[in-house]
C-alpha positions as CSV (number, residue, x, y, z in Angstrom):
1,X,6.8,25.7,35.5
2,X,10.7,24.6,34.0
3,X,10.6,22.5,31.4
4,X,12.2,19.0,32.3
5,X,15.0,17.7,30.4
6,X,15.7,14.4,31.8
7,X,13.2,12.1,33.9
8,X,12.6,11.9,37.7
9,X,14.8,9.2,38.7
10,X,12.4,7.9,41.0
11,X,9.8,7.9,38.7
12,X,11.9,6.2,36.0
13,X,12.8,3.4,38.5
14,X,8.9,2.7,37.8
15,X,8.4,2.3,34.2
16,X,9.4,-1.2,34.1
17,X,6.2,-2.4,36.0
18,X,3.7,0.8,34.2
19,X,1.5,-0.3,31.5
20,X,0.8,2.1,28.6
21,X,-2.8,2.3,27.7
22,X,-5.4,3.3,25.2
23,X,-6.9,6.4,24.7
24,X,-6.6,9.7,26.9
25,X,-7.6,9.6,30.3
26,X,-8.6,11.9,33.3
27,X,-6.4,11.5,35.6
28,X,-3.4,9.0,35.9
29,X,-5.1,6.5,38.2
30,X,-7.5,6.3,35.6
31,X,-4.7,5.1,33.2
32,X,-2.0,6.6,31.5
33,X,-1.5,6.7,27.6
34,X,2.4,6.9,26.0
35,X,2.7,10.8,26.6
36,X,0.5,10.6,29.6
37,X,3.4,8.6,31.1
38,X,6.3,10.7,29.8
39,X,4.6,14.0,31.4
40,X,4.3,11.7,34.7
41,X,7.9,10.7,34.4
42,X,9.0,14.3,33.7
43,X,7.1,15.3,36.9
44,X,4.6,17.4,35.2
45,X,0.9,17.4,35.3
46,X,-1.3,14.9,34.0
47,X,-1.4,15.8,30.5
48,X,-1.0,13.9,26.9
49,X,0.6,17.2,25.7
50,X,3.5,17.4,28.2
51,X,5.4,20.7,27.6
52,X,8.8,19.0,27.6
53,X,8.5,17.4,24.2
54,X,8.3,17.8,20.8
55,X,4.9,18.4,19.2
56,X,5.7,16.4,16.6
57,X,7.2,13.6,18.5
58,X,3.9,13.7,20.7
59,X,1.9,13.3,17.5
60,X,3.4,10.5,16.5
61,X,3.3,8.4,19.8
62,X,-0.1,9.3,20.4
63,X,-0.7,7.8,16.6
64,X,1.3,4.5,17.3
65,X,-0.3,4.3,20.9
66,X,-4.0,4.5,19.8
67,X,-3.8,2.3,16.9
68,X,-1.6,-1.1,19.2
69,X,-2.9,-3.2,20.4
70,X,-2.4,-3.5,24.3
71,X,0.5,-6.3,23.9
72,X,2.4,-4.3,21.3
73,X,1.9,-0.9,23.0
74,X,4.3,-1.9,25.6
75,X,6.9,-2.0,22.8
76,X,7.1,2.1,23.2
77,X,8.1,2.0,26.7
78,X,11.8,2.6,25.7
79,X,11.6,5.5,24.4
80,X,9.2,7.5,26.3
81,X,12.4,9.0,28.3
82,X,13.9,10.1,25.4
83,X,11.6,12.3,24.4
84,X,11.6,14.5,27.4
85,X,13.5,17.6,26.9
86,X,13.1,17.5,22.9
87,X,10.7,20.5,23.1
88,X,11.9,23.8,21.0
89,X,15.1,22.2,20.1
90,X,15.0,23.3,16.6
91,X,14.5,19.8,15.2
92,X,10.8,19.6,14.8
93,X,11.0,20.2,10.6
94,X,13.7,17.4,10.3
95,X,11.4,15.0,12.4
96,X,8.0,15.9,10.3
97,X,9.8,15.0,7.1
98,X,11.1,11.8,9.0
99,X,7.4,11.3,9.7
100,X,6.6,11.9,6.2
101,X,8.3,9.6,4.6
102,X,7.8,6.9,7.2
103,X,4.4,7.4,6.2
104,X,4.6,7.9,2.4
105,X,7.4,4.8,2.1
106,X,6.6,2.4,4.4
107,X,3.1,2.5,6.2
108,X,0.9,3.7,3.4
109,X,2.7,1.2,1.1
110,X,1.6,-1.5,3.8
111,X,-2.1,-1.2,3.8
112,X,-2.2,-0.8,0.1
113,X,-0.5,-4.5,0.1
114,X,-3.4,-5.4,2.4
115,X,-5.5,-3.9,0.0
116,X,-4.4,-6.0,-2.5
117,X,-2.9,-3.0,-4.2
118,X,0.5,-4.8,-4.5
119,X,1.6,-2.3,-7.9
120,X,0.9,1.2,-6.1
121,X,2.6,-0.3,-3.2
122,X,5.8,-0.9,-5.0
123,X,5.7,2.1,-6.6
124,X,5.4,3.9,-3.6
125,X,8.3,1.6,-1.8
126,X,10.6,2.9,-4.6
127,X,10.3,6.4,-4.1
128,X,13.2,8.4,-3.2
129,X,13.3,9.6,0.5
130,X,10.0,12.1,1.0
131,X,12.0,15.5,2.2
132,X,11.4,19.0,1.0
133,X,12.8,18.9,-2.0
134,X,11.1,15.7,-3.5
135,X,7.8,16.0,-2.0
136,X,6.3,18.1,-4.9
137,X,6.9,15.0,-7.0
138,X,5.7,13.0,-4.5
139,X,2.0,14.6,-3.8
140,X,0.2,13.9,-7.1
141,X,0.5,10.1,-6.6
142,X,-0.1,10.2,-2.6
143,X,-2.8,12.1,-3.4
144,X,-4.0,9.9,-6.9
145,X,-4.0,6.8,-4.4
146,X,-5.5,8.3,-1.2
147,X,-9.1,8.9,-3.7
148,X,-8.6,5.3,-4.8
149,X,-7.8,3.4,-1.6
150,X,-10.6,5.7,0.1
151,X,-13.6,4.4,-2.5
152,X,-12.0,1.2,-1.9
153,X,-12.6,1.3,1.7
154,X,-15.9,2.7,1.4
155,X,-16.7,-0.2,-1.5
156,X,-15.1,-2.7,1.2
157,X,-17.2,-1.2,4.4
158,X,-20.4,-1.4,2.2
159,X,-19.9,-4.9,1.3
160,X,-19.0,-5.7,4.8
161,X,-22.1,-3.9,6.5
162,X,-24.5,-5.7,4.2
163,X,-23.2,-8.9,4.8
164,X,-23.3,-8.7,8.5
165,X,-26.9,-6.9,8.6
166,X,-28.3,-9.8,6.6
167,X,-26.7,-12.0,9.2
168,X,-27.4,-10.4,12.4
169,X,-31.0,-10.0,10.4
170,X,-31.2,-13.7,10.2
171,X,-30.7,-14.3,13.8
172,X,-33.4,-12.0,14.8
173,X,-35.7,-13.7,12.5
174,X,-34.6,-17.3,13.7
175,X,-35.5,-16.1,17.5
176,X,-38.8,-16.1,16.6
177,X,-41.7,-14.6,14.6
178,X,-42.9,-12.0,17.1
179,X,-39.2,-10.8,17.3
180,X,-38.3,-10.7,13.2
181,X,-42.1,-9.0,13.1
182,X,-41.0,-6.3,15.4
183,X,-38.3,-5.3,13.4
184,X,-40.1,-5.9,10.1
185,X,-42.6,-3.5,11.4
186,X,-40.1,-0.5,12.4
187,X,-39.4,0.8,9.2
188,X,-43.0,1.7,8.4
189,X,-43.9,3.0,11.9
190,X,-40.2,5.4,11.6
191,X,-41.7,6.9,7.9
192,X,-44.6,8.1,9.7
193,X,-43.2,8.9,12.9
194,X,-46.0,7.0,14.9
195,X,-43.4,5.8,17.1
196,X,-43.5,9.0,18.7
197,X,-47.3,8.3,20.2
198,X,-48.0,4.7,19.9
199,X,-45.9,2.3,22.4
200,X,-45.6,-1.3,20.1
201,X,-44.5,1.4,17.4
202,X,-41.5,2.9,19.9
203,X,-40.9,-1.2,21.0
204,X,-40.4,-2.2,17.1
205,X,-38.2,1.1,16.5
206,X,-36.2,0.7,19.3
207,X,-35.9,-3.1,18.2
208,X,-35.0,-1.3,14.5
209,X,-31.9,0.6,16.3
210,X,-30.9,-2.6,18.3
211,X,-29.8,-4.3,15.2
212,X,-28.8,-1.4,13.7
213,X,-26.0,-1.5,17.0
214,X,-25.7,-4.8,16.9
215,X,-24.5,-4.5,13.0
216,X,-22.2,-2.0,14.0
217,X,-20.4,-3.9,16.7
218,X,-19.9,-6.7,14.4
219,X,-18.3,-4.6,11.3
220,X,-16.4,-3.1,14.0
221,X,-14.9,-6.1,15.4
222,X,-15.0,-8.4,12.3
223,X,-12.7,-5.0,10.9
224,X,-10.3,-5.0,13.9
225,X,-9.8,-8.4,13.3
226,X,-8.7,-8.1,10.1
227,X,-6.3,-5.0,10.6
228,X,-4.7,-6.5,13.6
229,X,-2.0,-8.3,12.1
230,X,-0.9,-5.6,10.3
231,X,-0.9,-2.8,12.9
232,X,1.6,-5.2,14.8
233,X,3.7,-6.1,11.5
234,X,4.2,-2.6,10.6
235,X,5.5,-2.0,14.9
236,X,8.9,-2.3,14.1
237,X,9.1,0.0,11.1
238,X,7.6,2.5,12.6
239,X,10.4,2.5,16.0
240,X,13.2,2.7,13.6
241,X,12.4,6.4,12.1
242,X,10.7,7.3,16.0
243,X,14.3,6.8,17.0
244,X,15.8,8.6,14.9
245,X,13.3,11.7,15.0
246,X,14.5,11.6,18.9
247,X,17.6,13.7,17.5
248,X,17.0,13.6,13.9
249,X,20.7,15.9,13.5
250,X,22.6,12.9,14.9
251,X,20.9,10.8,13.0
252,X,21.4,12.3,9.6
């Protein structure tokens, strides 16, 4: 198969009215992610690795793609026919270190300021450009803040989860005694591993795991709530250096 270069007109005459969506998907009636829509409109299979662009260029649109949500996804549409016919063009290093410092600068910088880090973001902000040259003094702090921020998170995802157990807890228990009792019950029936062979033990386990999921969902969402905002702020930061890593030669 021939690489394409340019889109199918036809094809392109569509993308006004195509909605990019989340995740990968089978086929493209299914749905159709950012790169599962530029290997449509390059006429190639259904794929979210179409051959006609850059690796790198794919990496980060499936990044930006998967982390929208659905309103601000639709913000990428422009430049999904750029990218076909950037494949082994040469310009792949130039774009990673665009990446990198798009990363490094600006969207790490970001969640730390979420964080309430506000001093490690501005020293990170006032870095000079991340390229091959300055990345060696650049990696001790990355690194130095990646440990931090990631006990942080877990610190945060701790609090979080025990917060919303003793809630969703609470609500069991407020259903009713015979409901709290099953679940009060669960925990000694798992240590012995009667639930195996005795039938009110599997009822009070499976109870056990139902608020164990029911926890979950609520971090989950009470955590996508929070990051929302942000993962739409930082949108248009992250088009400026996708544009130029489209032909980062011109651009420099």
């Amino acid at each position: 198969m021939t690489t394409a270069t340019k889109p199918v007109p036809e094809r392109l005459k569509e993308l006004p009215d195509l909605e990019i969506h989340n995740g990968g998907h089978s086929s493209f009636r299914e749905g159709h992610c950012a790169m599962e829509l530029v290997a449509y409109l390059a006429g190639e299979p259904h794929s979210a690795s179409p051959a006609c662009t850059s690796p790198v260029l794919s990496s980060f649109l499936v990044r930006l793609n998967d982390s929208l949500p659905d309103d601000a996804r639709q913000q990428l549409k422009p430049y999904l026919p750029k990218v076909i016919g950037t494949a082994g063009d040469g310009k792949d290093e130039l774009r990673g270190w665009l990446a990198t410092d798009w990363m490094i600068r600006t969207a790490l910088p970001t969640w730390l300021e979420l964080a309430g880090a506000e001093e490690s973001a501005a020293t990170l902000r006032a870095l000079p450009q991340v390229t091959a040259e300055t990345v060696g003094d650049t990696r001790p702090l990355v690194q130095k803040l990646r440990d931090e921020m990631r006990k942080r998170r877990q610190e945060a995802r701790d609090g979080l989860y025990s917060k919303v157990y003793e809630a969703v807890k609470k609500k069991l228990k407020d259903k009713g005694a015979a409901a709290y009792a099953a679940y009060a019950a669960a925990d000694a029936a798992y240590a012995a591993a009667a639930y195996a062979a005795d039938a009110a033990a599997a009822a009070a386990y499976a109870d056990r795991l139902s608020l164990r999921a029911a926890v979950r969902k609520a971090v989950r969402e009470k955590v996508e709530e929070k990051l929302e905002p942000t993962k739409v702020a930082i949108l248009p930061s992250a088009l400026e250096p996708l544009d130029r890593m489209i032909d980062p030669v011109e651009a420099e």
